[in-house]
MILOPA-903744 format. One record per residue (C-alpha): residue number from 1; residue in three letters; x, y, z; chain. Coordinates in nm, 3 decimals. Layout:
# residues N
<atom><i>NUM</i><aa>ALA</aa><c1>X</c1><c2>Y</c2><c3>Z</c3><ch>A</ch></atom>
...
# end
This chain:
# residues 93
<atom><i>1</i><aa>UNK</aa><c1>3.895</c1><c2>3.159</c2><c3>4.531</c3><ch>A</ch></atom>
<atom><i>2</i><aa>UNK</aa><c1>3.591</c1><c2>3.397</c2><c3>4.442</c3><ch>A</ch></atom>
<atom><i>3</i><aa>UNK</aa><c1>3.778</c1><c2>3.350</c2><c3>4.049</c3><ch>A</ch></atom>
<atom><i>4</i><aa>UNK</aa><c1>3.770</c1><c2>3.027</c2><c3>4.073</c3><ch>A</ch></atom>
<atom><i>5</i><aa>UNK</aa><c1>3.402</c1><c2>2.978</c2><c3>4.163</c3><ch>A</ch></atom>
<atom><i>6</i><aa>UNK</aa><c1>3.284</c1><c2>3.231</c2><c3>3.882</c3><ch>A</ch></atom>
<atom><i>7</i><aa>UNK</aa><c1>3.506</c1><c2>3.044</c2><c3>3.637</c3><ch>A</ch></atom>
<atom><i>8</i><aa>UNK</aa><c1>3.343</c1><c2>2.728</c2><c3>3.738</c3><ch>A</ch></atom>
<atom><i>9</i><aa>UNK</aa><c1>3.031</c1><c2>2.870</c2><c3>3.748</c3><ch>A</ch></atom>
<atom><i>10</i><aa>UNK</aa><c1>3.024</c1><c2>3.036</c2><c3>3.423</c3><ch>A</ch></atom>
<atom><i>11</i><aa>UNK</aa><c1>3.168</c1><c2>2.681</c2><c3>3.254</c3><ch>A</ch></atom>
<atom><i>12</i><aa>UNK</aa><c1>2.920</c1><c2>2.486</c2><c3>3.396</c3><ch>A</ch></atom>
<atom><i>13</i><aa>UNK</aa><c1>2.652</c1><c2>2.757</c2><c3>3.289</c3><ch>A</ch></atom>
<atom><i>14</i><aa>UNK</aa><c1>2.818</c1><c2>2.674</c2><c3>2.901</c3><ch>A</ch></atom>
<atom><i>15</i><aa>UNK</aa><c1>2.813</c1><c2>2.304</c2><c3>2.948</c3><ch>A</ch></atom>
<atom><i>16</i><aa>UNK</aa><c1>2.444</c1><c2>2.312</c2><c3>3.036</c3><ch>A</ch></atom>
<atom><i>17</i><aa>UNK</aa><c1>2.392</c1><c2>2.543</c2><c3>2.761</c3><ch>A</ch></atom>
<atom><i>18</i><aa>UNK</aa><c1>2.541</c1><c2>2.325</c2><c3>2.494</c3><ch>A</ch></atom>
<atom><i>19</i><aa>UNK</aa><c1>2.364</c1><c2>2.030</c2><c3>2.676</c3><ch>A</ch></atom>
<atom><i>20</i><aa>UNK</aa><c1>2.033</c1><c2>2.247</c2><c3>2.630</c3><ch>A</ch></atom>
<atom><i>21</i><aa>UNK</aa><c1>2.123</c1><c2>2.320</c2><c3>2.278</c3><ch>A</ch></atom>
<atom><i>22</i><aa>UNK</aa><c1>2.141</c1><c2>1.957</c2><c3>2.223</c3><ch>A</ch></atom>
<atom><i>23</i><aa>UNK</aa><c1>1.857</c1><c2>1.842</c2><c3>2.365</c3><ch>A</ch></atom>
<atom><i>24</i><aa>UNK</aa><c1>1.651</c1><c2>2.086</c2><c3>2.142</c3><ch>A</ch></atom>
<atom><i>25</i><aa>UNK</aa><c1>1.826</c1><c2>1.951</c2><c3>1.830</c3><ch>A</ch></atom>
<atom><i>26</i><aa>UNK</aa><c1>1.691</c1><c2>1.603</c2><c3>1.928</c3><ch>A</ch></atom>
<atom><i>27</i><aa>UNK</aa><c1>1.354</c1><c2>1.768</c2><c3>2.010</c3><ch>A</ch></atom>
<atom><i>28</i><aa>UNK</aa><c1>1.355</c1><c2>1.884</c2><c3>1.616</c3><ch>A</ch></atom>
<atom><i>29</i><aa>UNK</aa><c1>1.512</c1><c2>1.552</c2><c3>1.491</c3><ch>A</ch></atom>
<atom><i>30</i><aa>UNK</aa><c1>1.243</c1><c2>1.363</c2><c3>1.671</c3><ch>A</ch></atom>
<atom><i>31</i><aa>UNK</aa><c1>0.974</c1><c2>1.566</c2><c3>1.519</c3><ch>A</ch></atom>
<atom><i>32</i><aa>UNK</aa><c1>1.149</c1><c2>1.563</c2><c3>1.179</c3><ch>A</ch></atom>
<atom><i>33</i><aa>UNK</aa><c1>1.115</c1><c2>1.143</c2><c3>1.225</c3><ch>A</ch></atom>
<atom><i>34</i><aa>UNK</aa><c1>0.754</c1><c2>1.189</c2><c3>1.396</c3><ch>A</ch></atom>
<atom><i>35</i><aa>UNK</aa><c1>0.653</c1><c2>1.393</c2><c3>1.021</c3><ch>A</ch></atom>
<atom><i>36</i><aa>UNK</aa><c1>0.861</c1><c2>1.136</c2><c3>0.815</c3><ch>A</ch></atom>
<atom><i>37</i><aa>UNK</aa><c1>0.677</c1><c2>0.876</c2><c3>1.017</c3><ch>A</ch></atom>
<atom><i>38</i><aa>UNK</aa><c1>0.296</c1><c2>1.044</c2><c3>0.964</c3><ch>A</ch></atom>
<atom><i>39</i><aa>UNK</aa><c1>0.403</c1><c2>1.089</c2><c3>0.606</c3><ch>A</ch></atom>
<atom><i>40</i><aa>UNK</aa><c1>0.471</c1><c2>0.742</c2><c3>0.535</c3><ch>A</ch></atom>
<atom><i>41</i><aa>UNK</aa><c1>0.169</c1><c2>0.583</c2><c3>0.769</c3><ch>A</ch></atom>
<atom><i>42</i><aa>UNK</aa><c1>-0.023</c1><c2>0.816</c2><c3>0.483</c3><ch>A</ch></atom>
<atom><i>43</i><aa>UNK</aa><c1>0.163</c1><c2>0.690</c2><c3>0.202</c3><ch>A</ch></atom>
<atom><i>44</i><aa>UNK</aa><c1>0.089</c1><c2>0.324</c2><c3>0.357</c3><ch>A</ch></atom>
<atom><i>45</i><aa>UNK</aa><c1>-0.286</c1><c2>0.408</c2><c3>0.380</c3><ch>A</ch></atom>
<atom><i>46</i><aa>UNK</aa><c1>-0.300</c1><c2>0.531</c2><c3>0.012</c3><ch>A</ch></atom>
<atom><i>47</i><aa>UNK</aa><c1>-0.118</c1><c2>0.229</c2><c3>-0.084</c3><ch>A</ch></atom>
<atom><i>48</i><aa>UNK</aa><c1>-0.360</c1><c2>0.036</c2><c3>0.034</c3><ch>A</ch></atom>
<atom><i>49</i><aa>UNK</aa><c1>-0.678</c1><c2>0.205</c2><c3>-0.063</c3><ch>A</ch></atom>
<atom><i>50</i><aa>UNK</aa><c1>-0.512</c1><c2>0.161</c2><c3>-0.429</c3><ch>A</ch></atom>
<atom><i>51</i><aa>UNK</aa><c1>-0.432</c1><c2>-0.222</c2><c3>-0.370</c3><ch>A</ch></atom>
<atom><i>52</i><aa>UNK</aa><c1>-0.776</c1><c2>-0.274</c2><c3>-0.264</c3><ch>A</ch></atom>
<atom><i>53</i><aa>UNK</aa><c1>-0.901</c1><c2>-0.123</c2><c3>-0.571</c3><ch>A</ch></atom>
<atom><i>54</i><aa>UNK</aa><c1>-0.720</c1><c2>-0.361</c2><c3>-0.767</c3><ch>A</ch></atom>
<atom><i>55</i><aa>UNK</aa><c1>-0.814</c1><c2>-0.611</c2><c3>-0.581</c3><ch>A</ch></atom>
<atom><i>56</i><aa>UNK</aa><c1>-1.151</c1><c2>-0.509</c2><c3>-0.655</c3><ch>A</ch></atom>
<atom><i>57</i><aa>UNK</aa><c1>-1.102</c1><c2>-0.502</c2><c3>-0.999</c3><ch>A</ch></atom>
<atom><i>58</i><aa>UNK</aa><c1>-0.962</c1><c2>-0.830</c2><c3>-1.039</c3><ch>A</ch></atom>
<atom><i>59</i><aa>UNK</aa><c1>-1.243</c1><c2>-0.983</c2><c3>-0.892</c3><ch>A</ch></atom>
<atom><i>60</i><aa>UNK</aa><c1>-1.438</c1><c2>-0.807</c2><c3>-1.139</c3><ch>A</ch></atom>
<atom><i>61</i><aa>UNK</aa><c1>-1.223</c1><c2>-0.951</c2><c3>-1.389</c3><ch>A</ch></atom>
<atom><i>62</i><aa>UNK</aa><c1>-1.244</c1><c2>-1.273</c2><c3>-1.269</c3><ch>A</ch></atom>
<atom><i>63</i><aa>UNK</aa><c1>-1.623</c1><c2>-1.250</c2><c3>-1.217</c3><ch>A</ch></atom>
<atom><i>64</i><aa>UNK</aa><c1>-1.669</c1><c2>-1.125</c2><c3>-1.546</c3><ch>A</ch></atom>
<atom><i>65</i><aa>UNK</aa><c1>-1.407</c1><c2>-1.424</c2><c3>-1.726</c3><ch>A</ch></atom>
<atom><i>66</i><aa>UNK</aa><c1>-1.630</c1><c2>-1.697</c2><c3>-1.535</c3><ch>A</ch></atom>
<atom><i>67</i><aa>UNK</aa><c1>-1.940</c1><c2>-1.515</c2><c3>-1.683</c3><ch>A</ch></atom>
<atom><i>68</i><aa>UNK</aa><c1>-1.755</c1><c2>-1.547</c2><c3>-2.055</c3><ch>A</ch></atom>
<atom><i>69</i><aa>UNK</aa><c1>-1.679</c1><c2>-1.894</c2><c3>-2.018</c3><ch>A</ch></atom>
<atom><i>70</i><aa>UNK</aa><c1>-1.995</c1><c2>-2.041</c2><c3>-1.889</c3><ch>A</ch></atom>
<atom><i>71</i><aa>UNK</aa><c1>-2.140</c1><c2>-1.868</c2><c3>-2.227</c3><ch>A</ch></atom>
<atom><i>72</i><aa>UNK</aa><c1>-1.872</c1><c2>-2.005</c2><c3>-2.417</c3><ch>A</ch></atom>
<atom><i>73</i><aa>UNK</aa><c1>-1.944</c1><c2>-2.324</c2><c3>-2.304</c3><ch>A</ch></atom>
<atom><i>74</i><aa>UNK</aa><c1>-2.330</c1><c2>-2.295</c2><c3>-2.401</c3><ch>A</ch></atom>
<atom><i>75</i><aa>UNK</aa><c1>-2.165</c1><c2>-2.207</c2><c3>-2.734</c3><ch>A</ch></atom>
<atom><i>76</i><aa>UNK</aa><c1>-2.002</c1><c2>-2.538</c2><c3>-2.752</c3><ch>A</ch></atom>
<atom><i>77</i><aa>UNK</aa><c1>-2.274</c1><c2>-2.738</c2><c3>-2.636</c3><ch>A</ch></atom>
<atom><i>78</i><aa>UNK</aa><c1>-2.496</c1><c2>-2.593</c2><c3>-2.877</c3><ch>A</ch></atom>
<atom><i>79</i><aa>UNK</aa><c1>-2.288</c1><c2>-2.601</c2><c3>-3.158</c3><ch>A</ch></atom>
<atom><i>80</i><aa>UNK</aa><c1>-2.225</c1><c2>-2.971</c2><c3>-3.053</c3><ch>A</ch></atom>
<atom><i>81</i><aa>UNK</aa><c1>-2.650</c1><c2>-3.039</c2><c3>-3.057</c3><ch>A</ch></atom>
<atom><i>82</i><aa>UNK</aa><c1>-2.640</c1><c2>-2.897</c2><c3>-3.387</c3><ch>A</ch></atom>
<atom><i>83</i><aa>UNK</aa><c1>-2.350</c1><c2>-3.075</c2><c3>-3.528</c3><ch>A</ch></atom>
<atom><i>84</i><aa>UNK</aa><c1>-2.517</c1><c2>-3.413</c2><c3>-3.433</c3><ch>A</ch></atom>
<atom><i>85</i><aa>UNK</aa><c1>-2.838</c1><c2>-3.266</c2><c3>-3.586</c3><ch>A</ch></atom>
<atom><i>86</i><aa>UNK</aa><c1>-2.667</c1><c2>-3.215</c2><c3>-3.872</c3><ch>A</ch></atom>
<atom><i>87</i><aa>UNK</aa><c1>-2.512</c1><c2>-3.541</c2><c3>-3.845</c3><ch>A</ch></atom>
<atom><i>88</i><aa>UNK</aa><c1>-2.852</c1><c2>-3.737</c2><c3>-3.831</c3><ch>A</ch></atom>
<atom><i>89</i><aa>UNK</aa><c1>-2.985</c1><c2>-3.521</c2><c3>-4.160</c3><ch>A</ch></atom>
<atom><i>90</i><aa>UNK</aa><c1>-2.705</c1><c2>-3.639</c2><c3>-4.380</c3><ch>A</ch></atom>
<atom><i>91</i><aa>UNK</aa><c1>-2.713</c1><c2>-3.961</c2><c3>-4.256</c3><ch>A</ch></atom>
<atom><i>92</i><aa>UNK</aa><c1>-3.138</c1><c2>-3.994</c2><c3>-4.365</c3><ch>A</ch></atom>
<atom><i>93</i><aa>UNK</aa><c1>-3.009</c1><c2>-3.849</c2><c3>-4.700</c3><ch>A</ch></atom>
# end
């Protein structure tokens, strides 16, 4: 009987150290994913950073585009005045 109980004993002290050897494993595979998950939060944050520069930058773009056109369009206008100048000089002639 005294056989018995050490036997039992001694398997259960093997179950609960495979059980304990398992739970560590998912201890490390949770940290692995806890580091994969930090890791791509900061891969996130840099992604945005960089979209926001862009973003940035287009509006500069844009900013700069609306400054080129309101130009060109003083362009046109004056070029317009001076056709109809022009216009009114060959007609007197």
């Amino acid at each position: 009987m005294l056989g018995f109980a050490i036997g039992e004993y001694q398997r259960l002290v093997r179950e609960y150290q495979k059980l304990i050897h398992e739970y560590l494993r998912l201890v490390r595979e949770y940290q692995r994913l806890i580091h994969e998950y930090q890791r791509l939060i900061r891969e996130y944050q840099r992604l945005v950073r960089e979209y926001q520069k862009l973003i940035h930058e287009y509006q500069k773009l844009i900013h700069e585009y609306q400054r080129f056109i309101r130009e060109y369009q003083k362009l046109i206008r004056e070029y317009q005045r001076l056709v109809r100048q022009y216009s009114r000089l060959v007609q007197k002639i």
